[in-house]
C-alpha positions as CSV (number, residue, x, y, z in Angstrom):
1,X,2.0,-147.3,37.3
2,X,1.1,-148.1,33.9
3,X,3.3,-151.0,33.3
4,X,0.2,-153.5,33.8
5,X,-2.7,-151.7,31.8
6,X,-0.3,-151.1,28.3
7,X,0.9,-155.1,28.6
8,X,-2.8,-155.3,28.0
9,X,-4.1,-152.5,25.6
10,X,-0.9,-152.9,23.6
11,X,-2.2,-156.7,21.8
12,X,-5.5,-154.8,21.3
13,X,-4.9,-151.7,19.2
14,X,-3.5,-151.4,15.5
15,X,-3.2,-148.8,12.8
16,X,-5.5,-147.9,10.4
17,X,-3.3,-147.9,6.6
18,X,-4.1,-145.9,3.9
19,X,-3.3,-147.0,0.4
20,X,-4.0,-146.1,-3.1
21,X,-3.4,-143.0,-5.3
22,X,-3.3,-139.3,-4.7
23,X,-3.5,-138.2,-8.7
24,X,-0.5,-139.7,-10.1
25,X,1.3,-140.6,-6.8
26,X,1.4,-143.4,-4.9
27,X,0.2,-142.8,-1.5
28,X,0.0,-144.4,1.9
29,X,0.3,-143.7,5.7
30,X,-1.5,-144.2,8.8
31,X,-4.8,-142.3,9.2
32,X,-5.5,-143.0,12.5
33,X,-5.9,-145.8,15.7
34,X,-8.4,-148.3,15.7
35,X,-9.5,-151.1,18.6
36,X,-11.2,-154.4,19.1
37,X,-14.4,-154.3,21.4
38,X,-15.9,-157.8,21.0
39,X,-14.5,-161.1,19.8
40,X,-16.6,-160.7,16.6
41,X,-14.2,-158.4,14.8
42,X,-15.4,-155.4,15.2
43,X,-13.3,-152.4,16.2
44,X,-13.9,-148.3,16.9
45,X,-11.9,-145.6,16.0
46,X,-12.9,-141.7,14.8
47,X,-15.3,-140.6,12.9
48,X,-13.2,-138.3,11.2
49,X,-10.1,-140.9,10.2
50,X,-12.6,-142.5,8.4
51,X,-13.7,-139.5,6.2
52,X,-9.6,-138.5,5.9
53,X,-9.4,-141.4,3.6
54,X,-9.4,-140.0,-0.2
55,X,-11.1,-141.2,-3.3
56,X,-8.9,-143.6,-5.1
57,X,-7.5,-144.4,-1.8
58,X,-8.6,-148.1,0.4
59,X,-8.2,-148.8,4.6
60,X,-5.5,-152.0,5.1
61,X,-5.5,-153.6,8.1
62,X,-2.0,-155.8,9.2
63,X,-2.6,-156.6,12.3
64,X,-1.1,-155.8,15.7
65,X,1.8,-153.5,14.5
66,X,4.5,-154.1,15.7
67,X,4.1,-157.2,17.5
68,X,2.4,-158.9,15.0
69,X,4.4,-161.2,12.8
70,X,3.2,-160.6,9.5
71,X,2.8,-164.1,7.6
72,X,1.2,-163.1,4.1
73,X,1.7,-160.4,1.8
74,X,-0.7,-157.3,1.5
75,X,-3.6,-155.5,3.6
76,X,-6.6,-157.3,4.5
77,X,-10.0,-155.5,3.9
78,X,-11.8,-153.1,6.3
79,X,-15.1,-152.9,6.5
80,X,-17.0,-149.8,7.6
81,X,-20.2,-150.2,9.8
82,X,-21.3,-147.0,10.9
83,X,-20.4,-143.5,11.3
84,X,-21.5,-140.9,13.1
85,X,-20.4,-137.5,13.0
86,X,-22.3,-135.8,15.9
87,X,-20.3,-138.3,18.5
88,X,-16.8,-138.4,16.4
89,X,-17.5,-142.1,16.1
90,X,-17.0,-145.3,13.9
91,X,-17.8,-148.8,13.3
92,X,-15.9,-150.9,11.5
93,X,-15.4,-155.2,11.2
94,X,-12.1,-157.2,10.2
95,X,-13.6,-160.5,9.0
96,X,-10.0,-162.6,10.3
97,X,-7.2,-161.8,12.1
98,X,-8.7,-159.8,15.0
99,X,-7.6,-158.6,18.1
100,X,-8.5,-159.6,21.8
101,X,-11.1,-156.9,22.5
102,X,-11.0,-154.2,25.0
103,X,-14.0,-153.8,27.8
104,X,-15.2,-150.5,28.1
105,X,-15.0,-149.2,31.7
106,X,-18.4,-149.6,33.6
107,X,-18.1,-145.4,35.1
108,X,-16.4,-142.3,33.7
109,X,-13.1,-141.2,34.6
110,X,-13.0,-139.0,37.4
111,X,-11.4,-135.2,37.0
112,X,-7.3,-135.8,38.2
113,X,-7.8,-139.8,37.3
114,X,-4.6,-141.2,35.9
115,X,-5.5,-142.2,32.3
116,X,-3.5,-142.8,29.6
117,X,-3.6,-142.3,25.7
118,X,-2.1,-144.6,22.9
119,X,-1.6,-145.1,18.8
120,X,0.2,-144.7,15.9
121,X,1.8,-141.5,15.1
122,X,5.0,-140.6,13.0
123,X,4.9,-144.3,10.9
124,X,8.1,-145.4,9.5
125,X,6.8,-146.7,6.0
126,X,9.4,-148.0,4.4
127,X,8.2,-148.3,0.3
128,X,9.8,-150.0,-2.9
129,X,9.5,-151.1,-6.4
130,X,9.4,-154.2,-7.9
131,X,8.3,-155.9,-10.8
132,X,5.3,-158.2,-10.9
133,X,4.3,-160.6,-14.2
134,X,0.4,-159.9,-14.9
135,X,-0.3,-162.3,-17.9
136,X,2.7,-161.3,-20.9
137,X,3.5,-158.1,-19.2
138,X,5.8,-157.0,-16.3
139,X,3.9,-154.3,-13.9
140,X,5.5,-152.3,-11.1
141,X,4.7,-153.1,-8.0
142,X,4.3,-151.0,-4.6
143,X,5.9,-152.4,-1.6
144,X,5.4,-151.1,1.7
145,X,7.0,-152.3,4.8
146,X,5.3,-151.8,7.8
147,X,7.6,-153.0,10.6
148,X,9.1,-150.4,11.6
149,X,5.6,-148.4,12.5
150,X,5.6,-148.5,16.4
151,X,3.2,-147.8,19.3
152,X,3.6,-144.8,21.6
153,X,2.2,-144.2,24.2
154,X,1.0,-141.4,26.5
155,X,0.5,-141.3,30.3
156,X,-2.2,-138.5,31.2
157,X,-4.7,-137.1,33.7
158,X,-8.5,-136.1,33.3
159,X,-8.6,-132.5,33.7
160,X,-12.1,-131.7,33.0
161,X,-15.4,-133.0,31.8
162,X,-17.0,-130.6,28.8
163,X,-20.5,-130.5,27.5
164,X,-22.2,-130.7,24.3
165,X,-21.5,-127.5,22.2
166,X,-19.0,-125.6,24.6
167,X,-15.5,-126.5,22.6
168,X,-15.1,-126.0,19.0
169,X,-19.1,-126.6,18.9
170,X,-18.3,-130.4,19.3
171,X,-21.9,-131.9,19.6
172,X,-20.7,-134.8,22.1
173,X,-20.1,-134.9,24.9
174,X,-15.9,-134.8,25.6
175,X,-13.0,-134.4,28.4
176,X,-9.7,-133.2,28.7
177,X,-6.9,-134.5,29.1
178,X,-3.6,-132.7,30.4
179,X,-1.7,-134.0,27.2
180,X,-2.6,-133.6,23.6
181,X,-1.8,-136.6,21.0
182,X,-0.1,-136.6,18.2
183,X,-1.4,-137.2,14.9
184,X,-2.2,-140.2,13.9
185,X,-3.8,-141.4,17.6
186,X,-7.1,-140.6,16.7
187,X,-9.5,-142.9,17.8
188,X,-7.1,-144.7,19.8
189,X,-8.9,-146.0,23.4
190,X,-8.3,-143.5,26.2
191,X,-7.9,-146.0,29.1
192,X,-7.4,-146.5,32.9
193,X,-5.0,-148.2,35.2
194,X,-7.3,-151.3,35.0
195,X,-7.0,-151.2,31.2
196,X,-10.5,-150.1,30.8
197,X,-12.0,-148.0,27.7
198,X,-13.0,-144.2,29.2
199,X,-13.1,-142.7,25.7
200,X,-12.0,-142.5,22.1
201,X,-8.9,-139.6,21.4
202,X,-10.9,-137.3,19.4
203,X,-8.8,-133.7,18.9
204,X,-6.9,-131.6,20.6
205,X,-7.5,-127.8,21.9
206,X,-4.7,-125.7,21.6
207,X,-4.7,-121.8,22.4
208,X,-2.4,-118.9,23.1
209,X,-1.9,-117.6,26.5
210,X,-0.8,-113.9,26.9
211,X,1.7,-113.4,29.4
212,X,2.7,-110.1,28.4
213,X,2.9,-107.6,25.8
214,X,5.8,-109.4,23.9
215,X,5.8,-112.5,25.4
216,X,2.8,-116.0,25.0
217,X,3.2,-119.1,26.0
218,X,1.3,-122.0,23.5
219,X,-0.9,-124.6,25.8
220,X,-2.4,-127.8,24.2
221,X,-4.5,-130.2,25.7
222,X,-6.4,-133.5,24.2
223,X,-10.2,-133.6,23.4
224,X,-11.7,-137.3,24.6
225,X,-15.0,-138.7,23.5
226,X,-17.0,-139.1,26.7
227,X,-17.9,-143.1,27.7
228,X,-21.6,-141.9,27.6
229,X,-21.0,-141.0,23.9
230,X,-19.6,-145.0,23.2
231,X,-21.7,-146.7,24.7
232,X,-24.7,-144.8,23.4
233,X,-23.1,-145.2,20.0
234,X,-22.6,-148.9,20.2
235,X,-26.1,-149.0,21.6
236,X,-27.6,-147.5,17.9
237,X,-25.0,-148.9,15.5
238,X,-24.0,-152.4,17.3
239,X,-26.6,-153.3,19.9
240,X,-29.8,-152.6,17.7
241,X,-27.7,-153.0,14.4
242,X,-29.4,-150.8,12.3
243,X,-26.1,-149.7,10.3
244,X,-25.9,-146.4,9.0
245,X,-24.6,-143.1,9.0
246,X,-25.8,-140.5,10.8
């Protein structure tokens, strides 16, 4: 059922690297999914992977991981646009080496829709050492392979639509979905059988049901940016252009 729409969103999405220092360590990972929404280069992923990136620290971009073959050695730069936290939302441009774009769907996604959610979690990062000449001295070098960091993805449903303010005090407007994601899919595209944007993977809501005096059982769901919330984003930050955070 979803064999068409991932052959599609899979060339479009790609993992957001972290690199840099964390004190005296070397550090790096995968903060999050981003994705291509016009043929300029600019992409939208969560507000908050954006603001998970430490001081010291810089965003990498390689490409479409792993089905990119990757030609040159290091990260190219991200560039951040906008952000704004109210909507979970960000705005960010890769000057070469984008990604076809995604179209956002044209209605919401209907309650018990078939939907499906997508990233990056659990990246294999393979790191090593070697030594680089810089002038008359030798320097240590970081060396991260990134081939081994793979797509997953996650077949859902819409269960519910929520409002401003009712979950968590999120002040956008959200769904849920019957699955959660895992870390590392944040602000990955939530999309539909025709490979259509319905929202950005925000959260997840977890809880503790009580089904008797000893025993619970633990029920997590995923937390969706609405469509609304997008396009009224892109409307501000991309449309207009007046880049800033909000």
């Amino acid at each position: 059922m979803f064999k068409d729409s991932i052959q599609k969103i899979k060339h479009s999405i790609f993992p957001l690297f972290f690199y840099g220092q964390n004190g005296p360590q070397s550090a790096f990972g995968v903060l999050g999914t981003g994705f291509f929404i016009d043929d300029q280069g600019h992409f939208l992923t969560a507000e908050h992977v954006i603001k998970a990136k430490q001081p010291g620290q810089h965003f990498g971009y390689a490409g479409n991981v792993p089905l990119v073959k990757i030609k040159e050695a290091g990260f190219k730069p991200v560039e951040i646009i906008a952000l704004d936290a109210s909507k979970d939302l960000a705005l960010g441009k890769i000057e070469s080496g984008a990604l076809p774009p995604l179209k956002l769907a044209k209605e919401d996604a209907v309650v018990g829709e078939s939907i499906g959610l997508c990233g990056y979690p659990m990246p294999m990062i393979k790191p090593s050492q070697s030594m680089k000449k810089v002038g008359d001295q030798a320097r240590m070098r970081l060396n991260l392979d990134v081939t081994s960091v793979r797509q997953y993805w996650q077949p859902t449903i819409k269960m519910d639509s929520i409002k401003k303010g009712l979950l968590y005090n999120k002040t956008f407007r959200s769904f849920i979905t019957q699955h959660s994601a895992l870390p590392g899919m944040s602000g990955g595209p939530v999309f539909n059988l025709n490979a259509e944007v319905v929202g950005v993977t925000s959260a997840n809501w977890t809880r503790k049901v009580q089904r008797s005096s000893q025993l619970h059982t633990n029920v997590e769901n995923g937390i969706a940016v609405d469509l609304r919330e997008i396009n009224e984003f892109l409307d501000t930050h991309l449309h207009g252009n007046p880049w800033a955070e909000v």
